[in-house]
Steps between C-alpha positions, in 0.01 A plus 500: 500500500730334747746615773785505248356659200336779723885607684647453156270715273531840572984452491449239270733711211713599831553132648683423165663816489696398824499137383784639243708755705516200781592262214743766369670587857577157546755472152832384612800328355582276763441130422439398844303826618279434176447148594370608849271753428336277268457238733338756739283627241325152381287585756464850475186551721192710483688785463249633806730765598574680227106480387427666816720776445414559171127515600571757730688736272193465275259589826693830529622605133660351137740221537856607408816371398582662944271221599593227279840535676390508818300162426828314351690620770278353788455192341866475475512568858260224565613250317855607620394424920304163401853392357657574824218424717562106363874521604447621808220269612659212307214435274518294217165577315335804372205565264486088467849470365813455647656827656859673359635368828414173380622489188774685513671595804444740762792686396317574158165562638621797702697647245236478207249628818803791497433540133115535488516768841768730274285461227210605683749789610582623151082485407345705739833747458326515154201686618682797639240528769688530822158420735470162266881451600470527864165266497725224326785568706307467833348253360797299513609580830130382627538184324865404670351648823200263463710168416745570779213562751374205443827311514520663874153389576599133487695510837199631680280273724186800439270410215435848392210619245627861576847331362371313220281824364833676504692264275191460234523886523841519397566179302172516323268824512771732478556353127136558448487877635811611275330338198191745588645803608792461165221450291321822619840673557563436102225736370532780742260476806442673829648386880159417588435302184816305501417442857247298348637290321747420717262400752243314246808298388634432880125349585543255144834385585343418856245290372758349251687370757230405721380306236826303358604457896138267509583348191806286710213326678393306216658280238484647179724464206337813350682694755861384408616421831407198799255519755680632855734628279538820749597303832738340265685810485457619848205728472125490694227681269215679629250148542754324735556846681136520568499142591799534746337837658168362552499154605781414766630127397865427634564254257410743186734771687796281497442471156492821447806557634682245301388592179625832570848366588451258190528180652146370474415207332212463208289318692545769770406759269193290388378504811508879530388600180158276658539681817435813315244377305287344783551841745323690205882625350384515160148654537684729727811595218174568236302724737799720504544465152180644387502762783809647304312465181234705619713770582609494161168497326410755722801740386360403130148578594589877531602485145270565193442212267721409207621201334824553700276486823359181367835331438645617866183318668535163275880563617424469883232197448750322282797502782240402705306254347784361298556109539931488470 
């Protein structure tokens, strides 16, 4: 049995369960907003979130309409900041398709992102379970705080891994944890349990970005977006970091510095993404990678087997080992 069929199995039934109530929150009568959501939805994803979440209710207790909520409404969330996130770092391609901001305007983009965060809103009120509320609702604060830290990090001349851990914290393991601890939250667990979760799901969403943040090294148009498509957009990733820290080489630094203030050229960029490769950058980005998958196997090793065990573990190796 492969990766997929093993996370799949044991919420199989579920999985298309919140396939429908996403479908079904999504019903609107506005032409344009229609046309939109469509577009975003050709490429829909692996759904990886709202797997996770519903393999952690299942961990702990029954899945229940509670947690099919909570899944809609943080995948609504999600999808909600990747809308934004392309307006405010002007890009123009997501998932391997054009972006809203591309198509449309940026005007629209925000305002059907506006549409998809109330919607989220109006799920998780649906589960009348006040802790699931506040883990969405900080959960939204974390990922503005998380964008706008980063944004803030471009004007400074450090090159910070203690910065760049806190914005994949925020922008991208916080999104993990809620999924965990909602999931467990769902079907009635203990502090220390949904403690957990939270933390199992923190140490994924790590490696998840870890993982797509080495993907921008190489050219791949599995992944959906260009190689160096990062220092495009003003940001250094953990390899380049590493590089920068280790290995003093003025010419790199100034480099550095530019892409942060977005003025650096392609060919600029090229020659740092090689930088980071040759200092050991990417070797570097995986050790820490599977250090924080270890943690999590080792929070998983404490519990008994199961099928749901099974599917968490061929979880963490896929978002590790995946290829795009």
């Amino acid at each position: 049995m492969d990766n997929s069929s093993l996370i799949k199995t044991p919420i199989a039934a579920e999985l298309d369960d919140f396939k429908k109530l996403f479908d079904s929150s999504l019903t609107s009568s506005n032409f344009l907003l229609n046309e939109v959501i469509s577009h975003i939805r050709q490429k829909n994803g692996k759904m990886m979130r709202p797997i996770l979440l519903l393999l952690m209710a299942k961990l702990y207790g029954r899945i229940c309409p509670e947690t099919l909520h909570a899944a809609v409404s943080l995948e609504l969330l999600h999808t909600a900041s990747l809308v934004h996130d392309d307006v405010v770092d002007e890009s123009t391609e997501r998932r391997g398709q054009l972006s809203v901001n591309a198509i449309y305007n940026n005007k629209v983009a925000v305002l059907v992102g506006d549409y998809l965060l109330a919607t989220s809103l109006v799920q998780v009120g649906k589960t009348h379970n006040y802790a699931i509320i506040e883990v969405v609702s900080r959960l939204g604060q974390n990922l503005s705080e998380g964008e706008l830290l980063q944004l803030s990090n471009v004007s400074s001349l450090q090159f910070s891994e203690e910065v760049y851990f806190d914005v994949i914290r925020k922008k991208t393991a916080v999104l993990f944890a809620a999924c965990t601890k909602s999931g467990a939250l769902s079907v009635g667990v203990t502090d220390e349990q949904a403690e957990f979760a939270r933390q199992f799901g923190e140490y994924i969403g790590l490696c998840f970005q870890i993982k797509d943040d080495i993907f921008d090294y190489y050219n791949s148009k599995k992944i959906g977006k260009p190689t160096g498509n990062d220092m495009l957009e003003g940001k250094l990733t953990l390899p380049v970091l590493y590089a920068l820290n280790s290995t003093k080489d003025k010419a790199a630094e100034e480099i550095a510095v530019k892409v942060k203030s977005g003025s650096a050229t392609t060919d600029e960029i090229d020659y740092l993404i090689e930088f980071a490769k040759q200092q050991g950058g990417i070797e570097y980005a995986v050790q820490t990678m599977l250090t924080f998958k270890e943690k999590a196997l080792s929070l998983l090793a404490s519990l008994p087997d199961s099928d749901v065990k099974a599917a968490l573990t061929a979880y963490l190796d896929y978002v590790v080992d995946r290829d795009k």
